[in-house]
mmCIF file of the N, C-alpha and C atoms, coordinates in Angstrom:
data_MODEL
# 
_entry.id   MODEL 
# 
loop_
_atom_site.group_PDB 
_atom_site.id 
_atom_site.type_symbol 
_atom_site.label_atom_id 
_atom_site.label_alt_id 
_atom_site.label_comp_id 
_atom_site.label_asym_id 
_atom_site.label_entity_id 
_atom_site.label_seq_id 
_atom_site.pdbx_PDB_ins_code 
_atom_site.Cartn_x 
_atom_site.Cartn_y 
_atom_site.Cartn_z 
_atom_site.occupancy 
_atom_site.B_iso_or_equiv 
_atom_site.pdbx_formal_charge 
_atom_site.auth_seq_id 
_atom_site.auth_comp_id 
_atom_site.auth_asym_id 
_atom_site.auth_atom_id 
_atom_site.pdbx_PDB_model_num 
ATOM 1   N N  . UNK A 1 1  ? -166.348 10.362 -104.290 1.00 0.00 ? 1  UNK A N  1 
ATOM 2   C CA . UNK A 1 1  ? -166.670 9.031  -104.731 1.00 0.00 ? 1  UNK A CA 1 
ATOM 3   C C  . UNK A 1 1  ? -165.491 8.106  -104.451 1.00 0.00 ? 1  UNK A C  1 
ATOM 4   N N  . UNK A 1 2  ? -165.732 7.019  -104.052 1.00 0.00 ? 2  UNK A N  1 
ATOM 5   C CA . UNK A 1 2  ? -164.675 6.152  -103.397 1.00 0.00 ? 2  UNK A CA 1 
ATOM 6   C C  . UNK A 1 2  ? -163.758 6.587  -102.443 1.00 0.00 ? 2  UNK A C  1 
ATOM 7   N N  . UNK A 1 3  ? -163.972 7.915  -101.592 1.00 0.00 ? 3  UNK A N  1 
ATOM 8   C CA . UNK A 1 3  ? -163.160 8.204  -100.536 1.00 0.00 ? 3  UNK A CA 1 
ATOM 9   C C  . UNK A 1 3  ? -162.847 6.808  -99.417  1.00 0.00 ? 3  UNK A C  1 
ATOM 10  N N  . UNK A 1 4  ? -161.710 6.529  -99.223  1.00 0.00 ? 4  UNK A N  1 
ATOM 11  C CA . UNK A 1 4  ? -161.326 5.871  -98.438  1.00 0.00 ? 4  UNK A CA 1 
ATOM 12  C C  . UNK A 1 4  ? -162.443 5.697  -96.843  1.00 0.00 ? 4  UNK A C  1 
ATOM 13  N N  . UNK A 1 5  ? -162.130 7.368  -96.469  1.00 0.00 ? 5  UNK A N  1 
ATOM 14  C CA . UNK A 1 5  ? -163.143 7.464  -94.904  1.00 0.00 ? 5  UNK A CA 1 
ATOM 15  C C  . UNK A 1 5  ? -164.739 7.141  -95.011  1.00 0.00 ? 5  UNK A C  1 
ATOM 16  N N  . UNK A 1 6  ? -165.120 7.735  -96.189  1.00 0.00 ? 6  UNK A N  1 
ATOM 17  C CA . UNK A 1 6  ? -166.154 6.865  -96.982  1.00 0.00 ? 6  UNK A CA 1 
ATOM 18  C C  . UNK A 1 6  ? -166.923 5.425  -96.786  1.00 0.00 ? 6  UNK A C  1 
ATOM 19  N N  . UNK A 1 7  ? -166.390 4.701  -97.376  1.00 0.00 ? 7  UNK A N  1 
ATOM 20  C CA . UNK A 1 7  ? -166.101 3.478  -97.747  1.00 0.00 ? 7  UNK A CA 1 
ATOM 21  C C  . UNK A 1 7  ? -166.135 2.860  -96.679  1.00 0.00 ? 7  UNK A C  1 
ATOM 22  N N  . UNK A 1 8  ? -165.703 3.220  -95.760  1.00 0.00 ? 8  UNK A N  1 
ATOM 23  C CA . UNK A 1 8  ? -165.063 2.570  -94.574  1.00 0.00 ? 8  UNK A CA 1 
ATOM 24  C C  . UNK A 1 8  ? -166.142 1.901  -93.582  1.00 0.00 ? 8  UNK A C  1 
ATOM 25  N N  . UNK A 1 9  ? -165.720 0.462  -93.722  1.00 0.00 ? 9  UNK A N  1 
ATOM 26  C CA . UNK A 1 9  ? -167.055 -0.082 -92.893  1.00 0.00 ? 9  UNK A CA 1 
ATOM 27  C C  . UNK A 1 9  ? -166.954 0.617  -91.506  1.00 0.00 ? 9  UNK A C  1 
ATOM 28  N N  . UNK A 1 10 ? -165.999 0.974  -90.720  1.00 0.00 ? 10 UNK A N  1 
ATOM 29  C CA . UNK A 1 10 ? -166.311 2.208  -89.427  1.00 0.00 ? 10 UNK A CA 1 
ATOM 30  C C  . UNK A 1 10 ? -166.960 3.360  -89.951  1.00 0.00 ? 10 UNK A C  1 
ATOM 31  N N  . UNK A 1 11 ? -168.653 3.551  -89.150  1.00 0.00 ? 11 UNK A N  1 
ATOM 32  C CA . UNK A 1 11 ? -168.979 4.979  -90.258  1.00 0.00 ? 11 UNK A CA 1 
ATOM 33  C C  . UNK A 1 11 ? -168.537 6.031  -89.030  1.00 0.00 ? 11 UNK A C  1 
ATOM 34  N N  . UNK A 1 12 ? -168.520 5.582  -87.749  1.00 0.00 ? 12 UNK A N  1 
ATOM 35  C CA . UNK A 1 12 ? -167.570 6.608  -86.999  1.00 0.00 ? 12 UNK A CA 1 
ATOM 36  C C  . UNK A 1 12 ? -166.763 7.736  -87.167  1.00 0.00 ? 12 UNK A C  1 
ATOM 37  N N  . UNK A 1 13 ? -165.459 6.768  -88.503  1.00 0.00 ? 13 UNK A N  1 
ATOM 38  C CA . UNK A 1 13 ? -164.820 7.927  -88.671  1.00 0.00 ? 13 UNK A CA 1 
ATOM 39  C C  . UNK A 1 13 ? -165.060 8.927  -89.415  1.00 0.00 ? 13 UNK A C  1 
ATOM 40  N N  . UNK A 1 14 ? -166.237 9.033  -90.659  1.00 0.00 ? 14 UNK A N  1 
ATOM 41  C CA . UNK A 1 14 ? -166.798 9.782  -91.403  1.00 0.00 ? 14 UNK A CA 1 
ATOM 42  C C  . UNK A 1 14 ? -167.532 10.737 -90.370  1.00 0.00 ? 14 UNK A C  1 
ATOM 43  N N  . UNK A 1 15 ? -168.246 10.426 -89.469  1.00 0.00 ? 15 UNK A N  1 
ATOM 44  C CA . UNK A 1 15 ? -169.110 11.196 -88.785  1.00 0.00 ? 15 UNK A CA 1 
ATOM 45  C C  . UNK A 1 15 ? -168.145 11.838 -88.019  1.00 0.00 ? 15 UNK A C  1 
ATOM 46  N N  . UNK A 1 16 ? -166.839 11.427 -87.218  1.00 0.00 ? 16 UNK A N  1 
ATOM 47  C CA . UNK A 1 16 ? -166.064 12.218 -86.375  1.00 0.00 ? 16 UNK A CA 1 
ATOM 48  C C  . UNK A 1 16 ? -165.501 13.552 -87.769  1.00 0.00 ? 16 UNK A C  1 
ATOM 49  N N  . UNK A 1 17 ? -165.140 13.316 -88.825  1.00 0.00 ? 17 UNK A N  1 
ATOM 50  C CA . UNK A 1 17 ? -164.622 14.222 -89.820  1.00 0.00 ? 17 UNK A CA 1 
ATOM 51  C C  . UNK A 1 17 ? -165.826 15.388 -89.928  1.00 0.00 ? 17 UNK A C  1 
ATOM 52  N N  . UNK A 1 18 ? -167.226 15.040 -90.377  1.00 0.00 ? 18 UNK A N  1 
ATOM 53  C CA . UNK A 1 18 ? -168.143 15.757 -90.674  1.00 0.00 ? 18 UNK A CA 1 
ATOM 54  C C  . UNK A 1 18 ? -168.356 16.723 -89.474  1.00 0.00 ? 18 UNK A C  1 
ATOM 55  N N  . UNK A 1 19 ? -168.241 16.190 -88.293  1.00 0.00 ? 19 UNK A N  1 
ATOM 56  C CA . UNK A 1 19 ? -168.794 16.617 -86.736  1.00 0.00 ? 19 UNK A CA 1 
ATOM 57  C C  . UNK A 1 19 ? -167.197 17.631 -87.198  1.00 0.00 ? 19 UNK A C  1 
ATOM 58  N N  . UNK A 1 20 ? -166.473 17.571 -86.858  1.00 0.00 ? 20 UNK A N  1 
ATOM 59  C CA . UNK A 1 20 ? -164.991 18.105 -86.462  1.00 0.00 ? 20 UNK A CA 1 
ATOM 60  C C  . UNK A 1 20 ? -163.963 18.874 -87.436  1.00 0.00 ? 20 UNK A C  1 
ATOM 61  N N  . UNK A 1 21 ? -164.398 18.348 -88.989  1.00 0.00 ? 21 UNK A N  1 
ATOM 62  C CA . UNK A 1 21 ? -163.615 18.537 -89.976  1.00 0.00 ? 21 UNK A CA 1 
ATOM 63  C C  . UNK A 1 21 ? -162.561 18.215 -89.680  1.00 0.00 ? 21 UNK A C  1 
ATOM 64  N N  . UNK A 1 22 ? -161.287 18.145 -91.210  1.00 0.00 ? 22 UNK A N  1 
ATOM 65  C CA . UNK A 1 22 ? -160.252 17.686 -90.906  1.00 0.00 ? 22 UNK A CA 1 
ATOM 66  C C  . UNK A 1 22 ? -158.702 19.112 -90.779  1.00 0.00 ? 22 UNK A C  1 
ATOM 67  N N  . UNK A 1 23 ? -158.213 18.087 -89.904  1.00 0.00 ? 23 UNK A N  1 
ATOM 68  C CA . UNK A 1 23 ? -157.099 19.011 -89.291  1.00 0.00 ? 23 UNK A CA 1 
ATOM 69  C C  . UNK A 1 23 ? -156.778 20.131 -90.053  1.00 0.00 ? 23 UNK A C  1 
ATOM 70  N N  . UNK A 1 24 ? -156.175 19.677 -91.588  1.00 0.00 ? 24 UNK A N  1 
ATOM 71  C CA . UNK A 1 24 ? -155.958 20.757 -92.552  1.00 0.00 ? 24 UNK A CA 1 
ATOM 72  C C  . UNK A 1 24 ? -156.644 21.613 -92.579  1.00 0.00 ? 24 UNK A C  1 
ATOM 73  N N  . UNK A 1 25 ? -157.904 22.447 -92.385  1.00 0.00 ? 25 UNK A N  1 
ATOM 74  C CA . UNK A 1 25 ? -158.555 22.715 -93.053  1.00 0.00 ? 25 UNK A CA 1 
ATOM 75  C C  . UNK A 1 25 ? -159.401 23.202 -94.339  1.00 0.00 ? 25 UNK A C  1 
ATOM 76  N N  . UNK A 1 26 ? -159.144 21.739 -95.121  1.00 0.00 ? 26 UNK A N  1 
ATOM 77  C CA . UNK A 1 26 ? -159.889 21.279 -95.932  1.00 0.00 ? 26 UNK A CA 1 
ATOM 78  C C  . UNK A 1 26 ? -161.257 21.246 -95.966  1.00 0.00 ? 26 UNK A C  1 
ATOM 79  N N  . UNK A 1 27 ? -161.959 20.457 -94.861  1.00 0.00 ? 27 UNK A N  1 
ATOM 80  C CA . UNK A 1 27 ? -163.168 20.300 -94.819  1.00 0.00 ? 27 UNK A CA 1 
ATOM 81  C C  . UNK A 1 27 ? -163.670 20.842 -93.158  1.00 0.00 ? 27 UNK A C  1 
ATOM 82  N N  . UNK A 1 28 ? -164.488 22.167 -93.508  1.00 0.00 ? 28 UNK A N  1 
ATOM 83  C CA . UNK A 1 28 ? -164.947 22.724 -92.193  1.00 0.00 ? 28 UNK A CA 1 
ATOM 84  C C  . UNK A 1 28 ? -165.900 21.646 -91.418  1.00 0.00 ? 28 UNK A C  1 
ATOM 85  N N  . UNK A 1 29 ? -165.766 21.684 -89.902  1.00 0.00 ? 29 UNK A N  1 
ATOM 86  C CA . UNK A 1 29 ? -166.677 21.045 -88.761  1.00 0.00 ? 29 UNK A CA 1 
ATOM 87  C C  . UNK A 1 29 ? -167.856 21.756 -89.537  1.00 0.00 ? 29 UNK A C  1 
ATOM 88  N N  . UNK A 1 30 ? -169.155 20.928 -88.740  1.00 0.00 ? 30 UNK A N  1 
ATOM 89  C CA . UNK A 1 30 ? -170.133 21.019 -89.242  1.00 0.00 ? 30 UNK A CA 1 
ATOM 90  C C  . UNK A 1 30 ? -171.550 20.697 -88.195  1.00 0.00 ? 30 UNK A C  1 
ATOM 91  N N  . UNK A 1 31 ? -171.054 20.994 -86.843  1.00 0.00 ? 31 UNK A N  1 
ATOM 92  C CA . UNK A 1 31 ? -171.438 20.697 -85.598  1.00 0.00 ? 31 UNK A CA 1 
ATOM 93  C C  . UNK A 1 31 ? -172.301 21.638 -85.475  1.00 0.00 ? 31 UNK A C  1 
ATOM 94  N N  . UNK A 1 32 ? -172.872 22.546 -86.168  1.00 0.00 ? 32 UNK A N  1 
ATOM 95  C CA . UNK A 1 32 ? -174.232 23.578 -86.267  1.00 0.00 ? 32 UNK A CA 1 
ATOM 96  C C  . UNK A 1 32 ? -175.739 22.864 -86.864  1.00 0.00 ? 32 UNK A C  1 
ATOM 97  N N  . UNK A 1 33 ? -175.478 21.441 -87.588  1.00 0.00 ? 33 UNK A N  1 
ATOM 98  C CA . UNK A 1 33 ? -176.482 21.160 -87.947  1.00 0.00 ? 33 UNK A CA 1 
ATOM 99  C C  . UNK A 1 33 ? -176.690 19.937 -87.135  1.00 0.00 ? 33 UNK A C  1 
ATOM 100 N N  . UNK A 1 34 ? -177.914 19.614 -87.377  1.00 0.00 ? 34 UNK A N  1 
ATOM 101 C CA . UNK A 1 34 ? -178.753 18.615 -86.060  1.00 0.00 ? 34 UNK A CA 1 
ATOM 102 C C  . UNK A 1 34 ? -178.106 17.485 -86.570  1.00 0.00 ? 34 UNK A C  1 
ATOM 103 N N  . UNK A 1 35 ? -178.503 16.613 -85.625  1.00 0.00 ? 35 UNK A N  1 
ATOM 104 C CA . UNK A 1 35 ? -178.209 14.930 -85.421  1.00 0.00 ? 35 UNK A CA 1 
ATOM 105 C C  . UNK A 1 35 ? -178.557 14.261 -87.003  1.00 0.00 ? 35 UNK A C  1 
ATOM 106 N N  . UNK A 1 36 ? -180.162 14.975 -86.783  1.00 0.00 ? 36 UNK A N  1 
ATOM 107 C CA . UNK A 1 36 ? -180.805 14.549 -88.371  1.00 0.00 ? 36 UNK A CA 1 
ATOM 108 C C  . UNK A 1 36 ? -180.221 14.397 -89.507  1.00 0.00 ? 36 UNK A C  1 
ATOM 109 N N  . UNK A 1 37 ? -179.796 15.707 -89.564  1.00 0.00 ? 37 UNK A N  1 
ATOM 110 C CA . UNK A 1 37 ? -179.510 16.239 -90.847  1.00 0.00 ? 37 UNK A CA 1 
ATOM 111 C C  . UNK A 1 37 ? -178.031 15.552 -91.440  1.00 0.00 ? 37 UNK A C  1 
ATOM 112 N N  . UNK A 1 38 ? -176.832 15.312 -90.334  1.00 0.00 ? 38 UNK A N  1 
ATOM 113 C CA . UNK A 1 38 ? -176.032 15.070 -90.175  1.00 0.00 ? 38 UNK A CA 1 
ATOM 114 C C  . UNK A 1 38 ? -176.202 13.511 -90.525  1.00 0.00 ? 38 UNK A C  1 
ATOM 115 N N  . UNK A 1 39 ? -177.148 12.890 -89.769  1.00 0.00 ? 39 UNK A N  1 
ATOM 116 C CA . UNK A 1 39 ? -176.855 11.187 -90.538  1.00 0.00 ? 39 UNK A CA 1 
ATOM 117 C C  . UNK A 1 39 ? -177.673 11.366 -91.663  1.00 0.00 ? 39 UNK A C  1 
ATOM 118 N N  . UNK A 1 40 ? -178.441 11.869 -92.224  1.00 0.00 ? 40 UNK A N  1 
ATOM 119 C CA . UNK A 1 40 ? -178.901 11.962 -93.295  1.00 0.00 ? 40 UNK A CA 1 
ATOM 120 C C  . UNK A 1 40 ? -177.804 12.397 -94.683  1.00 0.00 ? 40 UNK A C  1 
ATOM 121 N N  . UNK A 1 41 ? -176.754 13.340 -94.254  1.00 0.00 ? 41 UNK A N  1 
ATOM 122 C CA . UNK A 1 41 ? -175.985 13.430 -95.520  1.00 0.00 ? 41 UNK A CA 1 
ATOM 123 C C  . UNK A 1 41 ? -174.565 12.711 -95.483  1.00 0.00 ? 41 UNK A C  1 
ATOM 124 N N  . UNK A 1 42 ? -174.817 11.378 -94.280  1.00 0.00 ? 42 UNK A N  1 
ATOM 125 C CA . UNK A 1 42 ? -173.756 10.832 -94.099  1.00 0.00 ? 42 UNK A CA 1 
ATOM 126 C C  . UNK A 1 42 ? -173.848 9.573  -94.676  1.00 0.00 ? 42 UNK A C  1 
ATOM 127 N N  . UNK A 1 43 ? -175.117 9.587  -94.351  1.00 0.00 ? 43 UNK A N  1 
ATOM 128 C CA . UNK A 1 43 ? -175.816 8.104  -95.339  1.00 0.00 ? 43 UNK A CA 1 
ATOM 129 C C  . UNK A 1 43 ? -175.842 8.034  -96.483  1.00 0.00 ? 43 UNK A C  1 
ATOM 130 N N  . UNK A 1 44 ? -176.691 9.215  -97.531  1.00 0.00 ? 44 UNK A N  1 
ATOM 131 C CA . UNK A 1 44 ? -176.218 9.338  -98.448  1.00 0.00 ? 44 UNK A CA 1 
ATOM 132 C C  . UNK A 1 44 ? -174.657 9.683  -99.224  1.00 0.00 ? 44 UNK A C  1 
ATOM 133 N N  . UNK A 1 45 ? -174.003 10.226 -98.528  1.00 0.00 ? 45 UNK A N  1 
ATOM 134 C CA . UNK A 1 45 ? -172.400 9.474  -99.429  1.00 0.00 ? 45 UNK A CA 1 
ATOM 135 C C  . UNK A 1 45 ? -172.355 8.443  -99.310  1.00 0.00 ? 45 UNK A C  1 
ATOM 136 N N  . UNK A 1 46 ? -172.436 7.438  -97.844  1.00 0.00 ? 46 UNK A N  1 
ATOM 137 C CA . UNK A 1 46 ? -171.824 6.463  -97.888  1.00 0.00 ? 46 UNK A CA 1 
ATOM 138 C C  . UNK A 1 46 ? -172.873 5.648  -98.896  1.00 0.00 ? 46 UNK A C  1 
ATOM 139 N N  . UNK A 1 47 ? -173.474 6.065  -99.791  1.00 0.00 ? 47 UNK A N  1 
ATOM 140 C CA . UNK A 1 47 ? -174.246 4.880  -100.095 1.00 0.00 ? 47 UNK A CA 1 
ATOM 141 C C  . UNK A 1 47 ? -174.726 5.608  -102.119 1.00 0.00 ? 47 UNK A C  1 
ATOM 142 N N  . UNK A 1 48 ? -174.012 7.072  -102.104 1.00 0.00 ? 48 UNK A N  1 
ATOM 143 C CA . UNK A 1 48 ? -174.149 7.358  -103.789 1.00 0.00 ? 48 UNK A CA 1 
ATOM 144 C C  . UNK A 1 48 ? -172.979 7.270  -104.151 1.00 0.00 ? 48 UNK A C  1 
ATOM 145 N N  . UNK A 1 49 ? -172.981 7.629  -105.334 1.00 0.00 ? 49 UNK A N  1 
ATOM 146 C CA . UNK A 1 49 ? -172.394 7.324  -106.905 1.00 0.00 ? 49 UNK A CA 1 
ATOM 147 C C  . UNK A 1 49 ? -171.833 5.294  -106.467 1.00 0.00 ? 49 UNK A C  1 
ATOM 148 N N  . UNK A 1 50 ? -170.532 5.352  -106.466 1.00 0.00 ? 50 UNK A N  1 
ATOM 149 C CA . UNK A 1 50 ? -170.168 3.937  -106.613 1.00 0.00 ? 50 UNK A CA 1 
ATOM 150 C C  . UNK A 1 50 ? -170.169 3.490  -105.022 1.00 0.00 ? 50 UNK A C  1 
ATOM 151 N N  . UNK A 1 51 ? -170.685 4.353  -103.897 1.00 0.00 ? 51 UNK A N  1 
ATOM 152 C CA . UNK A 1 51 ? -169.945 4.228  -102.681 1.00 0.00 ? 51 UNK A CA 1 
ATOM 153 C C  . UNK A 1 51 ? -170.467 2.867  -102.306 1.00 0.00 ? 51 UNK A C  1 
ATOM 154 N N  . UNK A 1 52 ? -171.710 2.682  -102.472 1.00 0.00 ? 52 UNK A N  1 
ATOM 155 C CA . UNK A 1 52 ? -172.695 1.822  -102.117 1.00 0.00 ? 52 UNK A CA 1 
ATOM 156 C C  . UNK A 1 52 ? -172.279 0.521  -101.184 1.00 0.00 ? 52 UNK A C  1 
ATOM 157 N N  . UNK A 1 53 ? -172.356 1.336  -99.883  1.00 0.00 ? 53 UNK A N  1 
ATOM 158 C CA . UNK A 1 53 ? -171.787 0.237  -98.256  1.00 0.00 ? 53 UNK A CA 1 
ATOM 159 C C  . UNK A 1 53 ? -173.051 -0.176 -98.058  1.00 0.00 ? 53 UNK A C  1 
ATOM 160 N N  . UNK A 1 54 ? -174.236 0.481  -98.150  1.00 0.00 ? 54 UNK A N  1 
ATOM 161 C CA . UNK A 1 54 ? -175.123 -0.066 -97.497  1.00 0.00 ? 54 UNK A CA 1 
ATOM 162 C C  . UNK A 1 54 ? -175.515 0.209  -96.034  1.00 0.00 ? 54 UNK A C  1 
ATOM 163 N N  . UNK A 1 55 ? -174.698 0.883  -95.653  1.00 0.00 ? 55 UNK A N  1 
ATOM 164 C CA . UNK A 1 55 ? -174.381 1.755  -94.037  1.00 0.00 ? 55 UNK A CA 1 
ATOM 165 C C  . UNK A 1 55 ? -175.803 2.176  -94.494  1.00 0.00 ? 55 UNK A C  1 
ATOM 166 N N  . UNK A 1 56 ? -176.296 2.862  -92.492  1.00 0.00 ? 56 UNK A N  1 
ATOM 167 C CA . UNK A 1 56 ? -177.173 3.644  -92.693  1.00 0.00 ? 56 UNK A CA 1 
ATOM 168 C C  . UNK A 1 56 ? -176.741 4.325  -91.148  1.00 0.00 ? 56 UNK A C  1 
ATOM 169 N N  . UNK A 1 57 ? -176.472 5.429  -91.088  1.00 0.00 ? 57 UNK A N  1 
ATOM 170 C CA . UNK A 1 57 ? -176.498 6.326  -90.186  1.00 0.00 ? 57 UNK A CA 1 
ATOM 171 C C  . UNK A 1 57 ? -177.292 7.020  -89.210  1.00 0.00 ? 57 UNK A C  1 
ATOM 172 N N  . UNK A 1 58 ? -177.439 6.529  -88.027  1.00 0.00 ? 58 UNK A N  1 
ATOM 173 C CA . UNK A 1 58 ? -178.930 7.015  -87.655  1.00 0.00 ? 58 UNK A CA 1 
ATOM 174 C C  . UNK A 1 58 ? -178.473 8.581  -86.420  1.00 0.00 ? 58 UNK A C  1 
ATOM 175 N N  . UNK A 1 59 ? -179.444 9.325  -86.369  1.00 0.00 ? 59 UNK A N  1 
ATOM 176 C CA . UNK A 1 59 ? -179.198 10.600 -85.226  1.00 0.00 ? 59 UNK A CA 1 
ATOM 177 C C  . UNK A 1 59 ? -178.487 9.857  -84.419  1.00 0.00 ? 59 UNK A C  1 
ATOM 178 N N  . UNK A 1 60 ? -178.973 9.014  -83.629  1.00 0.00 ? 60 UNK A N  1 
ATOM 179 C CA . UNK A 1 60 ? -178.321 8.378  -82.141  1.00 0.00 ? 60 UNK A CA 1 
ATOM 180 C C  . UNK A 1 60 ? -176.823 8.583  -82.395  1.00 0.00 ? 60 UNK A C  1 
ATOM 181 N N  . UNK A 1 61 ? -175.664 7.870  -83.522  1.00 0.00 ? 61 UNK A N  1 
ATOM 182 C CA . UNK A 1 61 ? -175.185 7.602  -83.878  1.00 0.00 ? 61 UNK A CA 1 
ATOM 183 C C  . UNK A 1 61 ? -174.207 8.835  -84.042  1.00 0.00 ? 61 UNK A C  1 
ATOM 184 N N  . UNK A 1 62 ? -174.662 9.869  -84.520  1.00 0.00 ? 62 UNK A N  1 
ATOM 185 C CA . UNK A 1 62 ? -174.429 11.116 -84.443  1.00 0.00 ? 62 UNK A CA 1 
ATOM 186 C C  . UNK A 1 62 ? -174.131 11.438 -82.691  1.00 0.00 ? 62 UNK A C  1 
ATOM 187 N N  . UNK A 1 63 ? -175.110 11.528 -82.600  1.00 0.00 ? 63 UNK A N  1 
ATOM 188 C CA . UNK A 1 63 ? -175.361 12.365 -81.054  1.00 0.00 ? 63 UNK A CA 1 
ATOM 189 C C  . UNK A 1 63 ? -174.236 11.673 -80.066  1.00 0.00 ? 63 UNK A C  1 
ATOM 190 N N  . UNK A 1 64 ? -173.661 10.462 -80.537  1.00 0.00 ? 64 UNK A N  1 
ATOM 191 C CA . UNK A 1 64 ? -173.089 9.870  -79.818  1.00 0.00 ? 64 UNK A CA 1 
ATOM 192 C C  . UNK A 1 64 ? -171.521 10.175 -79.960  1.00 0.00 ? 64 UNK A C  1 
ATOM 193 N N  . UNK A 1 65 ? -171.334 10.191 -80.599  1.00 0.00 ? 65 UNK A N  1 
ATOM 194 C CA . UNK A 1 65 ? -169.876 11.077 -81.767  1.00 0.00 ? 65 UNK A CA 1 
ATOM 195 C C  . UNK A 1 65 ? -169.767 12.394 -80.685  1.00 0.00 ? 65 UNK A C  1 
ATOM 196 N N  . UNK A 1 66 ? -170.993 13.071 -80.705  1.00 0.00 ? 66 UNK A N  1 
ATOM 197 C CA . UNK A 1 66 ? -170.751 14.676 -80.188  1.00 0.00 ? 66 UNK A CA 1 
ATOM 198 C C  . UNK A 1 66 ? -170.311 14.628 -78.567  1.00 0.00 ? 66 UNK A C  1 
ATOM 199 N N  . UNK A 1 67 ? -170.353 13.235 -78.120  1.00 0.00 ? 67 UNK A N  1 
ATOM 200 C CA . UNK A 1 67 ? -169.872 13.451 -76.750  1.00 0.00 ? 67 UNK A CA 1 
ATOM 201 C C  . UNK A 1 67 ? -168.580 13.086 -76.256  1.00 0.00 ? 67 UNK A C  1 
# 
C-alpha cells in the first residue's frame, strides 16, 4: 500500500519489476503468467487499498515490456 513503484504515474516500471523481479531478490520475476493475468494484478494494486491512480493496465502493455 502506497509503494512508491506503485503509485507511480509510469506503470512501466511496476510491470518491468513484476515481469523481472527485483535485483535483490525480494520479489521473484513472474514472466510464467500471461499478458492477462499480469495486467490484471497490476491494475489492481495500482488501484486497491489507498493506491487509487486510476491506471489501468492492459495485455498489450504487458506484452510490450516482454520485448
Amino acid at each position: 500500500d502506497g509503494a512508491a513503484i506503485v503509485v507511480d504515474a509510469d506503470k512501466n516500471k511496476q510491470i518491468g519489476v513484476v515481469l523481472n523481479g527485483q535485483k535483490d531478490g525480494a520479489m521473484p520475476a513472474w514472466k510464467q503468467l500471461s499478458d492477462v493475468e499480469l495486467a490484471a494484478v497490476i491494475t489492481y494494486t495500482k488501484n486497491s487499498w489507498s493506491n487509487k491512480t486510476g491506471q489501468t493496465v492492459q495485455p498489450a502493455d504487458v506484452l510490450a515490456a516482454r520485448k
